[in-house]
Structures are given as structure tokens and as C-alpha cells.
TIVOLO-180408 format. One record per residue: residue in three letters; x, y, z of N, C-alpha, C in turn. Coordinates in steps of 0.05 Angstrom, whole numbers, padded with zeros to 5 digits, always signed. Layout:
# residues N
alaXYZXYZXYZ ...
END
This chain:
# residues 329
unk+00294+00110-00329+00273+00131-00331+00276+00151-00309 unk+00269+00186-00315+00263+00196-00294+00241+00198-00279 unk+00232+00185-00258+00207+00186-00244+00198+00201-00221 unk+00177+00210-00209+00172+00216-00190+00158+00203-00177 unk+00164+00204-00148+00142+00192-00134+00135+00204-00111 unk+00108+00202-00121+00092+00228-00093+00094+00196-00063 unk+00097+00218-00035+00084+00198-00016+00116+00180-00015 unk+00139+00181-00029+00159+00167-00027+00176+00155+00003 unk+00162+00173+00021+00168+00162+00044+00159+00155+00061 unk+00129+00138+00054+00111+00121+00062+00121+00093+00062 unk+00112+00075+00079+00121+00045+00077+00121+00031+00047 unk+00104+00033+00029+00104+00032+00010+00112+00041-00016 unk+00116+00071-00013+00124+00089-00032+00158+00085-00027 unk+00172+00082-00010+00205+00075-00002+00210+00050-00013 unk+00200+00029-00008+00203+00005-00021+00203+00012-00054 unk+00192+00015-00065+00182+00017-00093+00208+00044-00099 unk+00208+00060-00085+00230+00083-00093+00261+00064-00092 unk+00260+00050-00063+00285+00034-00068+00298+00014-00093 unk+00280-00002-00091+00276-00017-00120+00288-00002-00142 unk+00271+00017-00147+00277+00034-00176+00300+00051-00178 unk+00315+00056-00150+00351+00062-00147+00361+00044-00160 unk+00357+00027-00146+00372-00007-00157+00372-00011-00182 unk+00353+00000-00189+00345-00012-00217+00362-00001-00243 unk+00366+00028-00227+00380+00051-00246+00361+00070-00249 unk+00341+00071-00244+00333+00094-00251+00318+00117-00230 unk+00327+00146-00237+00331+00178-00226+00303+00176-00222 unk+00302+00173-00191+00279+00169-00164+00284+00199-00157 unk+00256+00221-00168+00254+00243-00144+00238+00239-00123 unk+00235+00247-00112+00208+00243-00078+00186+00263-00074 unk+00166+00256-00074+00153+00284-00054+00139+00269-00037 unk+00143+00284-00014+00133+00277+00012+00132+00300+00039 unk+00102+00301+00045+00103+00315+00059+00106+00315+00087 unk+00119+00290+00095+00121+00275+00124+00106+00279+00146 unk+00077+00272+00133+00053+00272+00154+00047+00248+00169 unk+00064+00223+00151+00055+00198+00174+00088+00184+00175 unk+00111+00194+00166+00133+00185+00171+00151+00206+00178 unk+00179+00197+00171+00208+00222+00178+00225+00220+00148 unk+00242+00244+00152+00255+00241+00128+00273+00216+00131 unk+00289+00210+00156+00302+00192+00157+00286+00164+00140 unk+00274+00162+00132+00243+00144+00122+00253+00145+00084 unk+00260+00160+00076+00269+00173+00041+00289+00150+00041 unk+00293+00144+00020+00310+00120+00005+00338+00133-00004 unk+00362+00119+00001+00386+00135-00011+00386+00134-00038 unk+00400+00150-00052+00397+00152-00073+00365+00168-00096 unk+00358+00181-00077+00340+00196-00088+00341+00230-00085 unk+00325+00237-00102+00329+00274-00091+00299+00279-00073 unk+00303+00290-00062+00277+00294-00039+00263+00330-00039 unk+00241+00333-00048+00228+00357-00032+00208+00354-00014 unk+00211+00364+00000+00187+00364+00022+00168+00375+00018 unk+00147+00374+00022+00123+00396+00006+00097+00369+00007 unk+00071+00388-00002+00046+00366-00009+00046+00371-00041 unk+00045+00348-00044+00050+00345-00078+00027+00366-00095 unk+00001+00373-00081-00024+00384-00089-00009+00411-00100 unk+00003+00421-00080+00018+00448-00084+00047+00456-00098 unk+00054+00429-00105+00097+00429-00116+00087+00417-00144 unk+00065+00402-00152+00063+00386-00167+00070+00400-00199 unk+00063+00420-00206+00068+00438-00227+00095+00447-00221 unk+00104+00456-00207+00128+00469-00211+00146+00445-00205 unk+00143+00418-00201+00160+00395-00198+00166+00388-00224 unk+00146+00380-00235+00140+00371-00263+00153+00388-00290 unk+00143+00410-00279+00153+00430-00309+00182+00437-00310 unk+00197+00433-00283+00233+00431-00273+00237+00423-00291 unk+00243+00393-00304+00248+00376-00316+00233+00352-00334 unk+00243+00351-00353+00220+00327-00368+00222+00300-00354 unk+00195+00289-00345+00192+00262-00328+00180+00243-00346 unk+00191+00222-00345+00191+00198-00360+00154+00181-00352 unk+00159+00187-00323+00133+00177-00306+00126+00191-00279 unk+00097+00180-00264+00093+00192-00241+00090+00159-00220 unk+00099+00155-00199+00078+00134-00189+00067+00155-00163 unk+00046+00143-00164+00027+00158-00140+00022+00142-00111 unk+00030+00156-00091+00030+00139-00065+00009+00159-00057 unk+00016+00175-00048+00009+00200-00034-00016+00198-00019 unk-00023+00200-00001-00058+00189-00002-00061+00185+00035 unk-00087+00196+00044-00097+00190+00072-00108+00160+00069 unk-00103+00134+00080-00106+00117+00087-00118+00099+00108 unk-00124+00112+00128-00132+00100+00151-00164+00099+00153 unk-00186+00073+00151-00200+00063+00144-00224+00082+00159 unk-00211+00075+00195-00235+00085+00212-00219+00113+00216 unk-00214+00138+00209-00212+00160+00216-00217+00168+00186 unk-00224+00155+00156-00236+00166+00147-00264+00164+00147 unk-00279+00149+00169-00308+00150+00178-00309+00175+00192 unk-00280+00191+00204-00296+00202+00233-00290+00232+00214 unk-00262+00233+00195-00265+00262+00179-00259+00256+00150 unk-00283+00244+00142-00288+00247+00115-00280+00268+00095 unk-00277+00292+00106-00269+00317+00086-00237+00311+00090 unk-00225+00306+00110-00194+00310+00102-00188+00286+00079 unk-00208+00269+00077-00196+00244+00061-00210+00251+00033 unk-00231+00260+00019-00240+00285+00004-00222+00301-00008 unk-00209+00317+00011-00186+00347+00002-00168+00327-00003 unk-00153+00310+00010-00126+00299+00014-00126+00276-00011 unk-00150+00263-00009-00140+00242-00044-00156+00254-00061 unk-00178+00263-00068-00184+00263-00091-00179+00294-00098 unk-00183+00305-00084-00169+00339-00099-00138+00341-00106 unk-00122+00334-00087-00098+00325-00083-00088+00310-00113 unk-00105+00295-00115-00090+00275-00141-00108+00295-00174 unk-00130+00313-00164-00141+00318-00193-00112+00337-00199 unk-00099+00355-00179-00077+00377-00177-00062+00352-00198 unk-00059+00331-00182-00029+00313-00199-00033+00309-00232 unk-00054+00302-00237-00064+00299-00251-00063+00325-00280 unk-00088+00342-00265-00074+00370-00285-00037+00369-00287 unk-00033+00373-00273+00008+00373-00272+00018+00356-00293 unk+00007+00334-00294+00018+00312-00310+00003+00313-00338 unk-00020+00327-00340-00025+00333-00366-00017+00357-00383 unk-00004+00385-00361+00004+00399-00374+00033+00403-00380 unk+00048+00376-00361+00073+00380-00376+00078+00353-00384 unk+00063+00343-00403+00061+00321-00416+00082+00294-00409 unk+00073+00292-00385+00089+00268-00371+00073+00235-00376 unk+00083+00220-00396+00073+00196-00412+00055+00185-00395 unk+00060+00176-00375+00056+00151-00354+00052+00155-00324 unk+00030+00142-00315+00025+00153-00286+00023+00120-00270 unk+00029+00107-00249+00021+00089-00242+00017+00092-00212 unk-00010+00089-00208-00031+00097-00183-00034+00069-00155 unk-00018+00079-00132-00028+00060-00113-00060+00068-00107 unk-00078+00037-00118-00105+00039-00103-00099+00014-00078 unk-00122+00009-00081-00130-00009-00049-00152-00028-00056 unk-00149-00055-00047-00176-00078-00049-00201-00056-00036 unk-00196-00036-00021-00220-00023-00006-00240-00016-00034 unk-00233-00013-00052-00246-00001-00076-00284-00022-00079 unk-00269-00044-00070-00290-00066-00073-00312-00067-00051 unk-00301-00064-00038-00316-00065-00008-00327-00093-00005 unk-00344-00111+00005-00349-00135+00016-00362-00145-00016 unk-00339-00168-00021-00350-00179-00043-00361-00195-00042 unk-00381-00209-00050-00400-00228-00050-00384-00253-00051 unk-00364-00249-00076-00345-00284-00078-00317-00275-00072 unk-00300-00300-00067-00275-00301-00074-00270-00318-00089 unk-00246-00318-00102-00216-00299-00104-00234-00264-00113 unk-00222-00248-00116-00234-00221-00124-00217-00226-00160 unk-00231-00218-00177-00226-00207-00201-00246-00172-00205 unk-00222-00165-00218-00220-00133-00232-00246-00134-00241 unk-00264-00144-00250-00291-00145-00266-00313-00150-00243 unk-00315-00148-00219-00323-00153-00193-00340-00121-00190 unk-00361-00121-00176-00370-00090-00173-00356-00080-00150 unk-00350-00059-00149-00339-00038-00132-00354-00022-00123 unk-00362-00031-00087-00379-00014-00075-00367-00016-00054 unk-00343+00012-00051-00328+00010-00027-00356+00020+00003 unk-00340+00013+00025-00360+00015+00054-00347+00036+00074 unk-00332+00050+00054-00323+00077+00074-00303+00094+00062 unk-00309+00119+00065-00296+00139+00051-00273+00128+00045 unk-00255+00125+00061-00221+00115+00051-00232+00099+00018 unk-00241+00085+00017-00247+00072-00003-00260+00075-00025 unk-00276+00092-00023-00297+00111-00039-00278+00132-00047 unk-00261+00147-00040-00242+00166-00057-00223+00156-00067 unk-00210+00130-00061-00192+00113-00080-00212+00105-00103 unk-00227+00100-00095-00245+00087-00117-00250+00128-00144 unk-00250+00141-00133-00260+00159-00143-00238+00171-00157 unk-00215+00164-00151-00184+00177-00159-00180+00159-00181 unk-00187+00134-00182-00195+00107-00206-00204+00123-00225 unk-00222+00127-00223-00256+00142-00246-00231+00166-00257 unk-00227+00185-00237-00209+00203-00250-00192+00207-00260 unk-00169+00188-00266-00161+00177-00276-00162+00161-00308 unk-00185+00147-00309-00202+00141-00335-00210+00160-00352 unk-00221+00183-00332-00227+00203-00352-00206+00214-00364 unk-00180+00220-00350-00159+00238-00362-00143+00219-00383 unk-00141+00192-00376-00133+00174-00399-00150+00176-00430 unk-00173+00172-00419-00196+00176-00449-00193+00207-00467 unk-00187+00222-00445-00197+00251-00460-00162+00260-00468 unk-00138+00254-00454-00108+00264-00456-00095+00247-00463 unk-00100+00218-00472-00077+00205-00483-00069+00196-00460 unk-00072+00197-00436-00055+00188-00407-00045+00162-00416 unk-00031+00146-00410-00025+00114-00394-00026+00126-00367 unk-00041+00104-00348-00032+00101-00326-00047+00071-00322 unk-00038+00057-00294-00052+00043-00285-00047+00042-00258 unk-00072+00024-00249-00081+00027-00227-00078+00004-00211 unk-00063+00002-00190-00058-00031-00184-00070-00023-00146 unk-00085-00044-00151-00105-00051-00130-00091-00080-00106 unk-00083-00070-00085-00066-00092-00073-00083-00096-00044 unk-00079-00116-00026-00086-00115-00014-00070-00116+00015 unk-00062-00141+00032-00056-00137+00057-00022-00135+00042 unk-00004-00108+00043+00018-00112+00042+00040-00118+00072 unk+00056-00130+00067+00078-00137+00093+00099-00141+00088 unk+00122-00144+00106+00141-00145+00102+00158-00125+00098 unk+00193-00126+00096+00198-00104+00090+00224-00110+00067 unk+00232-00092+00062+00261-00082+00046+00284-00073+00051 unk+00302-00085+00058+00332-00068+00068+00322-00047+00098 unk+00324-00033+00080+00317-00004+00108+00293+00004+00095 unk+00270-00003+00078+00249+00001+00074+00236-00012+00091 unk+00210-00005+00107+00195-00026+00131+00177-00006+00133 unk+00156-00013+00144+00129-00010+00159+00142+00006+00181 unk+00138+00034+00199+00142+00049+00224+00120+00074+00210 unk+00100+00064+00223+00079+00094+00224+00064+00103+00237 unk+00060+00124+00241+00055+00145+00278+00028+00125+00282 unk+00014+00123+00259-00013+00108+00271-00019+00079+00258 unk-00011+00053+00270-00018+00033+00251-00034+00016+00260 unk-00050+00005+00246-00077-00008+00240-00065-00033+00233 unk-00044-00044+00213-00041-00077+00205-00035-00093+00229 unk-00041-00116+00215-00033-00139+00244-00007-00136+00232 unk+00003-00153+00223+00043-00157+00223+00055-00140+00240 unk+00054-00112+00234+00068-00100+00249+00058-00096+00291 unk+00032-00092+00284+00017-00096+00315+00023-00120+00321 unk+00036-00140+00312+00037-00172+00328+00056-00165+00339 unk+00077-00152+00322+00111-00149+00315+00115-00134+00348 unk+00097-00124+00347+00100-00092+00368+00092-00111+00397 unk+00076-00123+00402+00076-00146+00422+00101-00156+00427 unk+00114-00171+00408+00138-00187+00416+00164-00167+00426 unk+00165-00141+00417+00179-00118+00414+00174-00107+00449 unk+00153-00113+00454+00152-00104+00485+00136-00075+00488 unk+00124-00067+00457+00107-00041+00468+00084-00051+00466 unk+00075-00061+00465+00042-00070+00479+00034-00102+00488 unk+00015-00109+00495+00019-00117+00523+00011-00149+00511 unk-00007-00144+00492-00022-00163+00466-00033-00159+00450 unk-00048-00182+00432-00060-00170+00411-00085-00175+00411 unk-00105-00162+00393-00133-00171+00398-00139-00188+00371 unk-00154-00211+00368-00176-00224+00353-00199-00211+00354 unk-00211-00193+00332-00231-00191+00328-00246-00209+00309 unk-00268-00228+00337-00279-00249+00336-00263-00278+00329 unk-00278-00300+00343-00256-00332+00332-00284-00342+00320 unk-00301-00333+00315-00332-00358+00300-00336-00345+00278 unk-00316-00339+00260-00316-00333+00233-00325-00365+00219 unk-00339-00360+00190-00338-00389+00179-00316-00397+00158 unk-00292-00392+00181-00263-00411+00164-00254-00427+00185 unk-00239-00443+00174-00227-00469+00185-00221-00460+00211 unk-00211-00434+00225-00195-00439+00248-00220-00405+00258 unk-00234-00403+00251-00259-00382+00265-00244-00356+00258 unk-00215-00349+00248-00209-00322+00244-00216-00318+00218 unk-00212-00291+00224-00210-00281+00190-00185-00289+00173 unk-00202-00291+00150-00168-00297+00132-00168-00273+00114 unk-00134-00270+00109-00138-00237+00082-00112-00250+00071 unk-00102-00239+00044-00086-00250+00022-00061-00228+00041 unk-00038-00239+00039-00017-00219+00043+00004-00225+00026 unk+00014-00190+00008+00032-00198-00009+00049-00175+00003 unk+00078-00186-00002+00102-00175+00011+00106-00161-00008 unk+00121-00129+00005+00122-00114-00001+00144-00104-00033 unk+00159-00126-00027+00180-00129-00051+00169-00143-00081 unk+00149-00160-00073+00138-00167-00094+00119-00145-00097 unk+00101-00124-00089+00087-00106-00098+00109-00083-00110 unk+00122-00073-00099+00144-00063-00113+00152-00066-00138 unk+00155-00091-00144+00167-00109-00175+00143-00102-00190 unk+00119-00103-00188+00094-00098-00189+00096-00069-00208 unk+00095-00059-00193+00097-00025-00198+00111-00023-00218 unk+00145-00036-00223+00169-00027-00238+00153-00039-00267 unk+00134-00068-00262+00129-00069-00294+00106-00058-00301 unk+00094-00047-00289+00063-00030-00297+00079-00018-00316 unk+00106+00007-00300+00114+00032-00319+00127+00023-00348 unk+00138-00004-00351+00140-00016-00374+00127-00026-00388 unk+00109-00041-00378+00093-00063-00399+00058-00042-00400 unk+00057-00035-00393+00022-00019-00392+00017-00011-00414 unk-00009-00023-00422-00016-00011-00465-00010+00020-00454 unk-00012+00025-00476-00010+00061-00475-00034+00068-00483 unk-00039+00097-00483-00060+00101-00484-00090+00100-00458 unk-00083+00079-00440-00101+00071-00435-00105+00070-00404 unk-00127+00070-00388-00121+00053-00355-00125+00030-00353 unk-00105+00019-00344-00106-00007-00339-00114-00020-00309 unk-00129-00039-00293-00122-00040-00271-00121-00067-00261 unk-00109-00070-00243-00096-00101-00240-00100-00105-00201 unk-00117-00130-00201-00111-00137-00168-00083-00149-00163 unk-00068-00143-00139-00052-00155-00134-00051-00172-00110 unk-00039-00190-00112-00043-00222-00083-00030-00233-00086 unk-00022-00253-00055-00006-00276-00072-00023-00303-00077 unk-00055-00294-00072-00071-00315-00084-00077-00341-00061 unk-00061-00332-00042-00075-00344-00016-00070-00336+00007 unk-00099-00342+00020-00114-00334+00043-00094-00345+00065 unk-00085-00321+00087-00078-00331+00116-00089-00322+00138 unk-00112-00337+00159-00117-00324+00171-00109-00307+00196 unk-00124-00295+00219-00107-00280+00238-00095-00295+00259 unk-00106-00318+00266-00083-00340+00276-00064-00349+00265 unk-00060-00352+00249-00040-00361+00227-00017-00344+00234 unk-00023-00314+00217-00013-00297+00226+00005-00292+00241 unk-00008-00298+00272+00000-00288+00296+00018-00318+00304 unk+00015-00339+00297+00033-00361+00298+00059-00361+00285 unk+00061-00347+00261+00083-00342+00246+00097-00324+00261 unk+00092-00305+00272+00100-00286+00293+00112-00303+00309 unk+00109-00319+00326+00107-00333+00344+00131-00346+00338 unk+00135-00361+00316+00150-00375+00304+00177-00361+00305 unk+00174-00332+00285+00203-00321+00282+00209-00308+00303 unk+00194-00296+00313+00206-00281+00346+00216-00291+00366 unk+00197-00325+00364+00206-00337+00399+00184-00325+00416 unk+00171-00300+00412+00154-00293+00438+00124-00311+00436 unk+00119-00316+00463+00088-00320+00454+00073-00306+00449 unk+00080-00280+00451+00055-00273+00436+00029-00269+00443 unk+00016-00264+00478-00005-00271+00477-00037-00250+00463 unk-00054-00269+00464-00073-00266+00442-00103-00264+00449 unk-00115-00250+00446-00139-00247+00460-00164-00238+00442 unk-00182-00253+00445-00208-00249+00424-00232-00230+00434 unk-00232-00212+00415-00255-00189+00418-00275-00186+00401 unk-00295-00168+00410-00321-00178+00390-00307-00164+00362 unk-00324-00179+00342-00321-00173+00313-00327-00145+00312 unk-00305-00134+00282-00313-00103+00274-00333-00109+00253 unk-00350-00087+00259-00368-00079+00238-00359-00077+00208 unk-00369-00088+00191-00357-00085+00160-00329-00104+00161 unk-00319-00121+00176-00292-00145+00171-00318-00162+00154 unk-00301-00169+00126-00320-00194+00116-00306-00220+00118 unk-00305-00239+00122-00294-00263+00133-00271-00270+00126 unk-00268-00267+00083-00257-00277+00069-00248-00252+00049 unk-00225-00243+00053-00217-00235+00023-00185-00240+00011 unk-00194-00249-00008-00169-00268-00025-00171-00255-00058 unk-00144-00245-00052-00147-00235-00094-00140-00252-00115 unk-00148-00246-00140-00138-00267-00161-00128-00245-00182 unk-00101-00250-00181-00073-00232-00188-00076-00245-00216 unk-00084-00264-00232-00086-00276-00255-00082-00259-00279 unk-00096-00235-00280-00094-00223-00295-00063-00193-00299 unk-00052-00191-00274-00034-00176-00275-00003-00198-00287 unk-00020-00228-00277+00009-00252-00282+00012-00250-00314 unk-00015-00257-00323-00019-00252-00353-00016-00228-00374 unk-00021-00209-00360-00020-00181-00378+00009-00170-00373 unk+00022-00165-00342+00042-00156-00336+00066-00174-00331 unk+00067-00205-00339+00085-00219-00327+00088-00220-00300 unk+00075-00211-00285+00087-00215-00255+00090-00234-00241 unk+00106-00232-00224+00102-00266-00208+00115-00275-00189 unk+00101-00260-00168+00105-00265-00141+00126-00277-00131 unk+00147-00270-00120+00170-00301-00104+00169-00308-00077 unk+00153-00280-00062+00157-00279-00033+00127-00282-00023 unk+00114-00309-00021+00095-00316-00013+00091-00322+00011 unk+00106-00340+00016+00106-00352+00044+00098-00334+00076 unk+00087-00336+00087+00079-00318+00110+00097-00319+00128 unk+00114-00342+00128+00137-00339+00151+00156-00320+00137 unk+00168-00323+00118+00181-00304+00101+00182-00272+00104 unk+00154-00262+00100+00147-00244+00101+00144-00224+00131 unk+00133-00247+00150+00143-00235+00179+00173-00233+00184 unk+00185-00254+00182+00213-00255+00187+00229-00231+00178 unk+00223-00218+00147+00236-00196+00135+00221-00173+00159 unk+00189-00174+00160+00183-00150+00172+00194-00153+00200 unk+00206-00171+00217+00218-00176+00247+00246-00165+00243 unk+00262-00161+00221+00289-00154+00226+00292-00124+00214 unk+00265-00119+00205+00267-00098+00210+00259-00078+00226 unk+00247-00084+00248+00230-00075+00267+00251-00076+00281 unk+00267-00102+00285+00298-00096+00304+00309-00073+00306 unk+00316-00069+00265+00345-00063+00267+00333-00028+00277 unk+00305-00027+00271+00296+00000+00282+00292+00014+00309 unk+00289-00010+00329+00297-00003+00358+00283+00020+00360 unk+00290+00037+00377+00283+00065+00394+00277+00083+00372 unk+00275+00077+00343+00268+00091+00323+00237+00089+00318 unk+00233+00074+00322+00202+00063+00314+00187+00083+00337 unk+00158+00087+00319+00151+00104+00337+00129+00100+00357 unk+00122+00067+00360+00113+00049+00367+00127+00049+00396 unk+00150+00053+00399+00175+00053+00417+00170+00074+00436 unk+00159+00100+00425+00155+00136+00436+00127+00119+00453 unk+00112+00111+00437+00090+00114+00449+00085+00092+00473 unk+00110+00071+00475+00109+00049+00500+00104+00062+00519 unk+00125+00093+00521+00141+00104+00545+00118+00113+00563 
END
């Protein structure tokens, strides 16, 4: 297939672009390298630089596209508390632009990175798709809203798209990996301890009510979310939005975590507990059940040592590249 993918040289949008080289099929890019480098783009793809809001029509109408997947998107949880409008302009105007584009040059299939944020603090776990969605902060509330918009353009245009809802991703891919000017995940902030640019890590709070007082969150590696993506654009009814949580269906908490670290690096690692953030809810664990059933999927890279271990060699092989590295100095 010919695809595009907005955001392609994001941690996530590279992975999924790499994959779909492999796979055989004609990967274009758009990216406007606001939180990565081009060196960051996957070989074997064609690249424009640009914000997709503004190339998206004249990308699209170039050539007939088979599909869209959508990365593209402001992300960062607590700076969309502090500027809510850039995360406003940047996902949901940003994607209605994609959107018109893809309806007026009648491109079949769209498949949309959302976020567990959509949910915001669920009452139960595992999370199922049929769960209310009351995200707790803008980042979440305009993913959630790029969802809705989406539904509508499926109902009223014939769209397929779907919407896959993932949560703690890690790990990495070949030369696909996690390096971004500003990062928030543990994996990589543990990673960055053992690496020698910061000094430790913080526990926010140990008197959580799970077995070991941390928080626990589901982490699925980045190659299995990837695989993810490749069968949405195949198997998805047509016609329709579809949306699917993605997990590997169990909980690891932030000790855990930071022990697996521990494990593959050799460093200790040290570890230090700080008061709890506002809005962390103790427990969130997805139930992927319905993407296993509807989309065949099925996870191979579960294991949490696994998953650090891939994200540790690649944090290596990145050295003085990482920009984690700039900011030791």
C-alpha cells in the first residue's frame, strides 16, 4: 500500500514507518521536527518536512494514497495544563485540516494514534473500550476530541479509520527508539540514570494500594504496537470507526520497572521517593481482548526485561546523539 504518515519521526510514528518498509509497503513522512531530528526518519521512506495542517492537501492530491496513519500530535500531559491553546491548534485543528485532505482526495483509510489519556481515572481495571471517557487534562480531552471527529467524518464520508488507544509504550526497534528534547516516561528516565545524565530517579509516592506501594501501568513494546497499526489498515470493517485498547494486559509497577533497569544495565540505579502527583491513579491495566479478537493481534514482546533491554541498546548505540546527553553538559 501507499501510505502516509504524519509525525513519522516521532518515537512511535518511526517504529510503525519502519515496520511498514519491511513489510513492502511505499512509507511517505510528514514531520515537522518539533520534538525530534531528521536523522530520527526511517530509511527507506520519502520525507517532507512541513506541519501536516498546512502540506496535507497538496500531499494527498500528489498521488493516490492507499491510507493515512496519524501520529502527529502535542503530547506532553503537564504542558498541556500550562498552554492549553497550543494543544487545541496543534491536535484538533491540525487533524480536522487532515481530515478534510483525506476526504477530498478520497483516501480509503485513516488509522489514528490515541492515548489511554482519553479515559482519564477509571473507576475499574483492566480498561475496556465501553468504559466512560472523562479525560483530566487537555492532552487528553483533544485526543479524546480528534476520536468524536473522526466518527463524525466516518458516519457522514464513508471514512474507515480506527482509533487505537495504547498506553505505556517502550522499548525500541533497530534504529527506531525513544530520544526526545523533553521526556516524561520512566524507561527512558531510568535508562538516562544508568547512562550518567542524571543523578536518579524519582518515585512519586511508595503507599500506593499495590503489593510493593508503587504505581503499576501496563507497558506494551513498541514493536508489538507497531504490528498493531499494520493490521488496523487491513483488517478494519470499512465504513466505519473502530477503536481498540492496546496492552499487554499486565500491570508492572515503578519498582519493578526500575529493577529491570537495574537488571539489564548493571547500574544501581539509585531511587528516591517523592510526594505523589496529582491525578496518578494507582492502577491502570488495559484489556486488549477485543483488538485480540476483532484484529488478531497478539502481543510477543511482553516481558518487561525484554522491553528495557531493547530500549538499553538503544540508548547505547545512541551515545552523544541523545539529547538527554546535550542537556547532562
Amino acid at each position: 500500500m501507499k501510505l502516509l504518515v504524519t509525525g513519522g519521526a516521532g518515537y512511535v510514528g518511526s517504529c510503525v514507518a519502519t515496520l511498514l518498509v519491511e513489510r513492502g509497503h511505499d512509507v511517505t513522512i510528514v514531520d515537522k521536527l518539533s520534538t525530534s531530528t531528521r536523522e530520527a526518519v526511517p530509511a527507506g521512506t520519502r520525507f517532507i518536512e512541513g506541519d501536516i495542517k498546512d502540506v496535507a492537501h497538496e500531499v494527498l492530491a500528489a498521488e493516490s494514497y492507499d491510507g493515512v496513519l496519524h501520529f502527529a500530535a502535542r503530547s506532553l500531559v503537564g504542558e498541556s495544563c500550562e498552554v492549553p491553546d497550543e494543544y487545541w491548534q496543534g491536535n484538533v485543528v491540525t487533524t480536522l485540516a487532515l481530515l478534510d485532505a483525506i476526504r477530498d482526495n478520497n483516501v480509503p483509510r485513516l488509522v489514528f494514534s490515541s492515548t489511554a489519556a482519553t479515559y482519564g481515572e477509571p473507576d475499574q481495571v483492566p480498561i475496556t473500550e465501553d468504559m466512560p471517557t472523562h479525560p483530566t487534562n487537555p492532552y487528553g480531552a483533544t485526543k479524546l476530541s480528534m476520536d468524536m471527529a473522526i466518527t463524525s467524518y466516518c458516519n457522514a464520508y464513508g471514512l474507515t479509520a480506527t482509533s487505537l488507544r495504547y498506553f505505556n509504550v517502550a522499548g525500541a526497534y533497530h534504529s527506531a527508539g525513544e530520544n526526545r528534547k523533553v521526556e516524561t516516561h520512566i524507561v527512558p528516565l531510568v535508562l538516562e540514570v544508568a547512562m550518567g545524565y542524571r543523578e536518579k530517579i524519582y518515585m512519586f509516592g511508595d503507599d500506593w494500594p499495590t503489593p510493593d506501594g508503587t504505581c503499576i501501568r501496563d507497558y506494551i513494546h513498541v514493536l508489538d504496537l507497531a504490528d498493531a497499526h499494520i493490521l488496523a489498515l487491513e483488517k478494519s470493517p470499512k465504513g466505519r470507526h473502530s477503536i481498540f485498547n492496546l496492552g499487554s494486559g499486565e500491570g508492572f509497577s515503578v519498582k519493578q520497572v526500575i529493577e529491570a533497569c537495574r537488571k539489564v544495565t548493571g547500574h544501581p540505579i539509585p531511587a528516591e521517593v517523592a510526594e505523589r502527583r496529582a491525578g496518578d491513579p494507582a492502577v491502570l491495566v488495559a484489556s486488549s481482548e477485543k483488538a485480540k479478537r476483532e484484529l488478531g493481534w497478539n502481543p510477543q514482546h511482553t516481558d518487561i526485561t525484554e522491553i528495557v533491554s531493547d530500549a538499553w541498546e538503544f540508548t547505547r548505540q545512541l551515545g552523544d546523539r541523545a539529547f538527554a546527553a546535550h542537556k547532562a553538559r
